[in-house]
C-alpha atoms as a printed R data frame, in Angstrom:
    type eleno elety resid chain resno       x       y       z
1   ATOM     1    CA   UNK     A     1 165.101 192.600  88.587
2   ATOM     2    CA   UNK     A     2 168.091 189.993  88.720
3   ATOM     3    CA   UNK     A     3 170.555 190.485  91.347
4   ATOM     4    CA   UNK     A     4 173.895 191.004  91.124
5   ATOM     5    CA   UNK     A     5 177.017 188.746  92.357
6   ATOM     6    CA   UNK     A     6 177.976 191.448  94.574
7   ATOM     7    CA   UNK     A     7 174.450 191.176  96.473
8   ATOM     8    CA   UNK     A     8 173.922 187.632  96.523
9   ATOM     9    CA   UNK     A     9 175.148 186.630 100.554
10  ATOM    10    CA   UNK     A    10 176.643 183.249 100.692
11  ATOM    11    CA   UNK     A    11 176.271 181.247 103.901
12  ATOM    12    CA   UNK     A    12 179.557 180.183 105.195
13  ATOM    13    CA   UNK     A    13 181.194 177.335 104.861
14  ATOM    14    CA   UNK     A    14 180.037 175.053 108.146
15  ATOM    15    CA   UNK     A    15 182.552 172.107 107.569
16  ATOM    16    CA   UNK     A    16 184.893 170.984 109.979
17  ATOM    17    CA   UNK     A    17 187.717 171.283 108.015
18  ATOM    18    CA   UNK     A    18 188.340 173.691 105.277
19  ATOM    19    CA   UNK     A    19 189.134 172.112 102.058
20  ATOM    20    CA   UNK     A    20 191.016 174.115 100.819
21  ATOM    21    CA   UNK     A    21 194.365 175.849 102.663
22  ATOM    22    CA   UNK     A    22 195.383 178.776 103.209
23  ATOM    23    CA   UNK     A    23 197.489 180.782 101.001
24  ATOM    24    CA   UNK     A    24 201.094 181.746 102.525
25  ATOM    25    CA   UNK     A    25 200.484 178.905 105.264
26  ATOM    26    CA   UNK     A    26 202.343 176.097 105.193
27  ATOM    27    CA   UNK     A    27 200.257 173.009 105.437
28  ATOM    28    CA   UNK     A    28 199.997 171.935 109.088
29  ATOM    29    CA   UNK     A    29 200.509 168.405 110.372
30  ATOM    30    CA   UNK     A    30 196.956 166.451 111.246
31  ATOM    31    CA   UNK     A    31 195.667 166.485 114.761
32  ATOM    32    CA   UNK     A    32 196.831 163.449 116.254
33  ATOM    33    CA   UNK     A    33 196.281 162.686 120.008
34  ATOM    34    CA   UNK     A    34 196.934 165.396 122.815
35  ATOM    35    CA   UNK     A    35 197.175 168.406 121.143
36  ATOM    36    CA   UNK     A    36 196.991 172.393 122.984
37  ATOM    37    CA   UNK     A    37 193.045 172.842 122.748
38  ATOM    38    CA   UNK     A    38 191.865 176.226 123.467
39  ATOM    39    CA   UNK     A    39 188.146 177.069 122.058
40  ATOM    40    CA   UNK     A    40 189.017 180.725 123.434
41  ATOM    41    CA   UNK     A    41 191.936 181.045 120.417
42  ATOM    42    CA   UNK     A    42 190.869 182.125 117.539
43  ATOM    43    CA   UNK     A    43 192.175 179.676 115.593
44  ATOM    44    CA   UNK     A    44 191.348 176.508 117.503
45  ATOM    45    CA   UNK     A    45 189.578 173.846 115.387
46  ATOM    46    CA   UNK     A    46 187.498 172.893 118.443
47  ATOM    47    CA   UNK     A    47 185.306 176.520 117.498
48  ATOM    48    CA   UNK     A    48 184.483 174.164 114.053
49  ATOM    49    CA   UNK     A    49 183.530 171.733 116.357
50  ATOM    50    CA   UNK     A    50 181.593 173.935 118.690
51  ATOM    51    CA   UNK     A    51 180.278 175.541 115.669
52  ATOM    52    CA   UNK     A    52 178.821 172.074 114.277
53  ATOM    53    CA   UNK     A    53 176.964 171.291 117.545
54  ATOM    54    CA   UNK     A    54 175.556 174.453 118.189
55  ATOM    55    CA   UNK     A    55 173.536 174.650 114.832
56  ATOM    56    CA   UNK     A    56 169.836 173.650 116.023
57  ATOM    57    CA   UNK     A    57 169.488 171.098 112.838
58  ATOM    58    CA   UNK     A    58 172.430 168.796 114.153
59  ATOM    59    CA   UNK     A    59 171.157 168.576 117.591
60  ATOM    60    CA   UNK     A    60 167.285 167.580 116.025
61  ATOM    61    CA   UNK     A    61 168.939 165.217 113.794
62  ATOM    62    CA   UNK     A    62 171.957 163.401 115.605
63  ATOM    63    CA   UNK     A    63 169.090 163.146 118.569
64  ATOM    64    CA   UNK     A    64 166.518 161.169 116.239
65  ATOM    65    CA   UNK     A    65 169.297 159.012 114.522
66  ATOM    66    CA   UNK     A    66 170.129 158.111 118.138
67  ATOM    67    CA   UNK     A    67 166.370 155.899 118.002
68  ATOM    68    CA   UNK     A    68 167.447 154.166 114.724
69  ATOM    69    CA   UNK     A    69 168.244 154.876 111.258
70  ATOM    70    CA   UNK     A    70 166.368 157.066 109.068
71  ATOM    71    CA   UNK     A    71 165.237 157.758 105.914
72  ATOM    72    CA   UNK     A    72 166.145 161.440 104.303
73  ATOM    73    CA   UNK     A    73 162.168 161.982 103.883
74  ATOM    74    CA   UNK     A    74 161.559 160.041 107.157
75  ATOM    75    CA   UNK     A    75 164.028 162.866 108.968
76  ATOM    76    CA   UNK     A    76 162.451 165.801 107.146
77  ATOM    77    CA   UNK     A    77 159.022 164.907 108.047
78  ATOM    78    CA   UNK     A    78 159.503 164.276 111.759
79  ATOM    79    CA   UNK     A    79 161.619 167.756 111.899
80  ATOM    80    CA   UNK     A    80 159.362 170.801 111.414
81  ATOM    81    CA   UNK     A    81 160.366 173.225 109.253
82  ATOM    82    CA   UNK     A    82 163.741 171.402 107.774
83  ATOM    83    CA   UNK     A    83 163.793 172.332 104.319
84  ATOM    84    CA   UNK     A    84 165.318 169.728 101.603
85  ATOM    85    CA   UNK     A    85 168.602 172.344 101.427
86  ATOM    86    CA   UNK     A    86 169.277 172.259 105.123
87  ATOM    87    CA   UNK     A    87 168.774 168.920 105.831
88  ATOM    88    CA   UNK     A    88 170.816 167.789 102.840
89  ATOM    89    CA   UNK     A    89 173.686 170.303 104.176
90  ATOM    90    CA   UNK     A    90 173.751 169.106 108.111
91  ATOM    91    CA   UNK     A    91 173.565 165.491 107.079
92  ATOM    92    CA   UNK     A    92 176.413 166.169 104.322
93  ATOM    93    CA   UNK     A    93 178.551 167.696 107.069
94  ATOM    94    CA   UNK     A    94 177.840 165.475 110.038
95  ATOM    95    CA   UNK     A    95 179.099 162.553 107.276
96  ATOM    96    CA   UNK     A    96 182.042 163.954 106.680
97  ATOM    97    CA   UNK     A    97 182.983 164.855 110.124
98  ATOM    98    CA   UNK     A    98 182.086 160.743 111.389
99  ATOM    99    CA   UNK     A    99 178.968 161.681 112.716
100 ATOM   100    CA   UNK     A   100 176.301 160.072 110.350
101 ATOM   101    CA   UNK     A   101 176.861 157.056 108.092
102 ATOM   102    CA   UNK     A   102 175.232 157.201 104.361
103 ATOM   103    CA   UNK     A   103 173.699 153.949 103.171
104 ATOM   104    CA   UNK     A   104 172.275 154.160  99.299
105 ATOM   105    CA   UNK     A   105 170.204 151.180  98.212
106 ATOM   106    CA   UNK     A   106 169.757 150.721  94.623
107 ATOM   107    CA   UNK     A   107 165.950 150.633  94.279
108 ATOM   108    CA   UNK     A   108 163.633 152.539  92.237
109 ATOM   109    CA   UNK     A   109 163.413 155.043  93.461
110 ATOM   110    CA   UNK     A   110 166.688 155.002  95.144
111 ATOM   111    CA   UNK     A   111 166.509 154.793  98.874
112 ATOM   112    CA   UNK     A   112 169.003 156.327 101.305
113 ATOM   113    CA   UNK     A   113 169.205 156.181 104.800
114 ATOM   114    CA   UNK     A   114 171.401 157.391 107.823
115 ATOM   115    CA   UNK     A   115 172.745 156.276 110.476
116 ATOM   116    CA   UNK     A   116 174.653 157.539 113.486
117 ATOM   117    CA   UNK     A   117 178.112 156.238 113.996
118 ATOM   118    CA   UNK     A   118 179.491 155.161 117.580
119 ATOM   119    CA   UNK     A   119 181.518 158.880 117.478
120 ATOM   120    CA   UNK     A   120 178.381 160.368 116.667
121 ATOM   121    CA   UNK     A   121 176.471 158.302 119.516
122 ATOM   122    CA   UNK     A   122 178.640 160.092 121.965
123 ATOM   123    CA   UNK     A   123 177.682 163.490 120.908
124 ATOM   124    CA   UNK     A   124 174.056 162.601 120.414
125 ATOM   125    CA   UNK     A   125 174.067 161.621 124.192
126 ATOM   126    CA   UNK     A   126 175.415 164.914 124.737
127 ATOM   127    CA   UNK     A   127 173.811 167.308 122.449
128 ATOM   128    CA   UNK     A   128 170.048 165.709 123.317
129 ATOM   129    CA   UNK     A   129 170.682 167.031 126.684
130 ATOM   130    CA   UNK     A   130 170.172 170.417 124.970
131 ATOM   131    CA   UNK     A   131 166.815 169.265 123.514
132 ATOM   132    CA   UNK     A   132 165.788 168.258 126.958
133 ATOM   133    CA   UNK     A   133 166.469 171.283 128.903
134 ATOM   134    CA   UNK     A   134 164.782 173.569 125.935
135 ATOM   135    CA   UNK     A   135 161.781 171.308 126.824
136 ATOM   136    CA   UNK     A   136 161.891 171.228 130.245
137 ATOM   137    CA   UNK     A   137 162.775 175.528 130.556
138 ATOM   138    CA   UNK     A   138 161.294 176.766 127.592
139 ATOM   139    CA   UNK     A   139 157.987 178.390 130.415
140 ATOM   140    CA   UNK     A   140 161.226 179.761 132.305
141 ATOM   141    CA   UNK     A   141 162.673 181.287 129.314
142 ATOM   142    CA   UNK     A   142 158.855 182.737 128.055
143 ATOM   143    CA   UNK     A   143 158.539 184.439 131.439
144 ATOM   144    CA   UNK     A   144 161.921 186.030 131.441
145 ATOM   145    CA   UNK     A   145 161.986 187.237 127.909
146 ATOM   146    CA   UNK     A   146 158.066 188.564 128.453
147 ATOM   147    CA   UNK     A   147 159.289 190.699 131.709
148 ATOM   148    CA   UNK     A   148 162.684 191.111 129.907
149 ATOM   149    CA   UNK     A   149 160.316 192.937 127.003
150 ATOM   150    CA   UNK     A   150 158.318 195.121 129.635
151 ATOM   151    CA   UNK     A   151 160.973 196.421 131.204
152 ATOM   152    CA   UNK     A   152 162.783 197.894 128.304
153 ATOM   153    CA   UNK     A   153 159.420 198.797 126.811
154 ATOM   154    CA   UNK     A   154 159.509 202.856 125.585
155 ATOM   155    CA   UNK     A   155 155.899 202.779 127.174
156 ATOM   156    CA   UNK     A   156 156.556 200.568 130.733
């Protein structure tokens, strides 16, 4: 049975910056230097930001391209479980936010490869830090969640 438009769920839209503005809104002036940040605002660009970092694919990724440049097939196979879709979409959006650099060689077939860019190096530094703790805690978090479980059991 086909589905319908009105079923089909689109993911949103995880780029930085929208490309397209608002209607009404007059077009704001670019972010330039110190600016009033406040991720607590609704409307403060640094939740894109926030939003970027926090996806589990961009840490996995910007933390590998911090070893060297990759191969798109390279990156999938040493990340479990990124699909062709996802890894095409994080590495699309970490390019256009500065992150990742795109290299295409002509060869047959074509190769492409990424790179992290000196902006991106600074987040990697910080976002692998994330990686590391999940290693280091993940017992911690096993035992809490297990006696988190048997406490709000219906049967404890």
């Amino acid at each position: 049975m086909p589905l319908n438009d009105a079923a089909v769920k689109k993911a949103p839209l995880r780029d930085m910056v929208s490309p397209k503005k608002p209607p009404g809104k007059p077009a704001a002036k670019p972010l330039r230097g110190k600016w009033p940040a406040d991720p607590y605002a609704e409307d403060c660009p640094t939740r894109l930001v926030l939003d970027r970092i926090a996806d589990k694919w961009t840490v996995l990724l910007l933390s590998l391209l911090s070893q060297r440049p990759y191969r798109f097939n390279e990156l999938r196979r040493e990340i479990g479980g990124l699909t062709q879709k996802m890894a095409s979409q994080t590495l699309k959006g970490l390019e256009r936010d500065g992150l990742v650099t795109r290299k295409v060689t002509p060869t047959v077939p074509v190769t492409v490869e990424y790179s992290i860019t000196p902006l991106g190096r600074t987040l990697g530094e910080t976002v692998d830090q994330l990686r590391i703790w999940a290693e280091t805690h993940m017992p911690d978090v096993l035992k809490a969640q297990n006696h988190y479980d048997r406490l709000k059991s219906p049967h404890a």
